[in-house]
N, C-alpha and C positions, 0 to 999 in steps of 0.2 A: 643735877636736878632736871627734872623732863618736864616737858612744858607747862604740861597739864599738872603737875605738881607746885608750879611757883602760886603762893599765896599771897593775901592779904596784910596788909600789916600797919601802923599806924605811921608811918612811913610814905607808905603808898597813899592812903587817903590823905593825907596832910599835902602831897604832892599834886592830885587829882584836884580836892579843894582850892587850891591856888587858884586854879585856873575858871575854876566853878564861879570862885569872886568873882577875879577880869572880867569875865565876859556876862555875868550876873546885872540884869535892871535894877536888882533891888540889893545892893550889897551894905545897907545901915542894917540889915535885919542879918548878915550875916560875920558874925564873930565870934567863930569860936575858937578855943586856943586848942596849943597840942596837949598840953595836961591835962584838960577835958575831954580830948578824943581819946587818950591812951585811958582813962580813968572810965571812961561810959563802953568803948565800944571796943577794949582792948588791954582789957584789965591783967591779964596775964604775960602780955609782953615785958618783954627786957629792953628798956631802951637808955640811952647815954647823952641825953641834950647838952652836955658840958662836953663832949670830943669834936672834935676837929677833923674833916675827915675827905674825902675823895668823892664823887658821887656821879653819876650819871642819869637822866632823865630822858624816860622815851615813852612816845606816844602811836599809838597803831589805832588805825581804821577800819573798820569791817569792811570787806570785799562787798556783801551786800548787806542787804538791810535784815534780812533771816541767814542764820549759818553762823558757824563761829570761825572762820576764816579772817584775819589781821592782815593790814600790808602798812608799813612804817610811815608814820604819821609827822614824827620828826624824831631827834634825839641830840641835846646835847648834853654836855659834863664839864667837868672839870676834875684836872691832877692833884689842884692846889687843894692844900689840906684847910677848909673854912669849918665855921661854926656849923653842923649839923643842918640845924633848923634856916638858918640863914639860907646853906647851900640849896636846900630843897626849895624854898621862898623864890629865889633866884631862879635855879633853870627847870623849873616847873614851867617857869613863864617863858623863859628864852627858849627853850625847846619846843615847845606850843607855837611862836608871834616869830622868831627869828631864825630860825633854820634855812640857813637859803637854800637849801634845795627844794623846799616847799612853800606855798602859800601861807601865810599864819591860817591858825586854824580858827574859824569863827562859830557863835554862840549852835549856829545849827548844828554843828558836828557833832557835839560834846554827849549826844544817843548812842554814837555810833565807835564812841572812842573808849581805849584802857590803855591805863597810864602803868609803868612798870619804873618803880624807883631802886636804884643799885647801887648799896653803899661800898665801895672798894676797900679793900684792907692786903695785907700780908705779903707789902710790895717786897719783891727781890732779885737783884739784879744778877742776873744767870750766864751774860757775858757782858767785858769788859773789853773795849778794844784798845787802850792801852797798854795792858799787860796780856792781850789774847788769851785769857784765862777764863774757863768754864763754858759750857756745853749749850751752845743755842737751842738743845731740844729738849733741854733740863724743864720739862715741863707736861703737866697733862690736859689731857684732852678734855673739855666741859665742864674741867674745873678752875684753870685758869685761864685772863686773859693775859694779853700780850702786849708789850710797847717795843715799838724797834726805833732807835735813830740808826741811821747811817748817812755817808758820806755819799753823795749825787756826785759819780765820776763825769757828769757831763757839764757840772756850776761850782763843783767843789763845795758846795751850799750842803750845810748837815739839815736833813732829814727827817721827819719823824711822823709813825703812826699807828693806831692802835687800834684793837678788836677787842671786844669783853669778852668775858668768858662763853658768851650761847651762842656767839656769831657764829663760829667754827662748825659746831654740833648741829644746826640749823643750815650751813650753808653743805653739810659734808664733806668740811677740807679737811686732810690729814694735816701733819705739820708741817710739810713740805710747803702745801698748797697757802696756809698762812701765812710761810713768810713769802709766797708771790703776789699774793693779793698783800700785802700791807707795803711790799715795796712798790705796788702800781699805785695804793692811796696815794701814798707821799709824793705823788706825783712824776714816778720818774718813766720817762717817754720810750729810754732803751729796754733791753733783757733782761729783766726781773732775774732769770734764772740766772746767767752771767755772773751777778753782784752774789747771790746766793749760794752759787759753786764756789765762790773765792768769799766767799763772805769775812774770813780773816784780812783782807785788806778792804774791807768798807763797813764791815756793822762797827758800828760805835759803842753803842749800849741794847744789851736785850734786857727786858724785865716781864719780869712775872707778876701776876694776883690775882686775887679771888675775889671776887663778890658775891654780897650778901643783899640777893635779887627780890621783892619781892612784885605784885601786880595786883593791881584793880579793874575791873570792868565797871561801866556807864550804872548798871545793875546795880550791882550790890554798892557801889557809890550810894544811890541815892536811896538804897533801901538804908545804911547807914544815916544817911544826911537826918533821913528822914524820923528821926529816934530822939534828936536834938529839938524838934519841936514841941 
């Protein structure tokens, strides 16, 4: 899906609102639930509050104040399979206030921000380096993302790190170039390429999946909020 095509979704606004609360003067005036927002502003959606599920949370900032230009505001997630609603609840907020590579982000921003919430599914593990069995490239491009563990021949320490599905498509790596950047996440200081030429004697585990992306901007957030009054 291309960029300008990720949507809305009752997902995203539930994820965006978290943060609307936090950083809200006036939060006794706001409570609404998610059955109300799928029910008013989202009546045709499919959704699953009873699954359990993977999810990721990110937040981008406008380059300027006019333009639609984003640059990454924060983003975290989590593998662990939690309650839906709970998940979103959670790193809505940790994604926004705990990201160390950035500042939390404060009440002024929230003009200038869209929230993009990604619920992960159809995880599959594509190698196995126990039995060195199946194809680290068993995978496509912009549709899924990637998990790699491997072994750090320099601590013996396993590994691990991962890209979602838009990272690739957004940054222009082939799948080559993926597995070098996720061997430099994981912090390893030698040859990316090295471990990756011989990758039978260091990948651990590759895994695959897909997510189910969608996005909000500041905008149509608050043109939504704004319907509950």
């Amino acid at each position: 899906m291309c960029a300008d095509q990720v949507q809305s979704s009752p997902y995203a606004f539930y994820a965006y609102y978290q943060l609307y609360r936090e950083l809200s003067e006036d939060t006794h005036s706001l409570d609404i639930s998610f059955k109300r927002i799928c029910h008013d502003l989202f009546p045709g959606a499919t959704v699953d509050t009873s699954s359990k599920t993977s999810l990721f949370v990110t937040w981008e900032k406008k380059r300027k104040q006019k333009g639609n230009e984003y640059a990454l505001r924060g983003c975290i997630g989590t593998f662990a399979r939690l309650p839906i609603l709970k998940g979103i609840e959670r790193y809505s907020i940790i994604s926004a206030l705990q990201d160390r590579r950035f500042p939390p982000i404060t009440k002024n921003e929230l003009p200038l921000l869209r929230c993009s919430c990604n619920i992960l599914q159809n995880f599959e593990t594509i190698y196995d380096g126990e039995s060195h069995g199946g194809d680290i490239f068993n995978w496509e491009l912009g549709v899924h993302g990637i998990e790699l563990m491997f072994k750090n021949p320099q601590t013996g320490a396993v590994c691990s790190a991962t890209f979602l599905p838009d990272v690739m498509t957004e940054q222009n790596w082939d799948k080559r170039d993926t597995f070098i950047n996720l061997i430099e996440k994981a912090g390893f200081t030698g040859n990316p390429e090295e471990l990756l030429d011989n990758y039978k004697d260091y990948f651990v585990q590759v895994i695959k999946y897909q997510g189910n992306k969608s996005r909000i901007a500041y905008n149509e957030f608050i043109e939504f909020l704004n319907k509950f009054e």
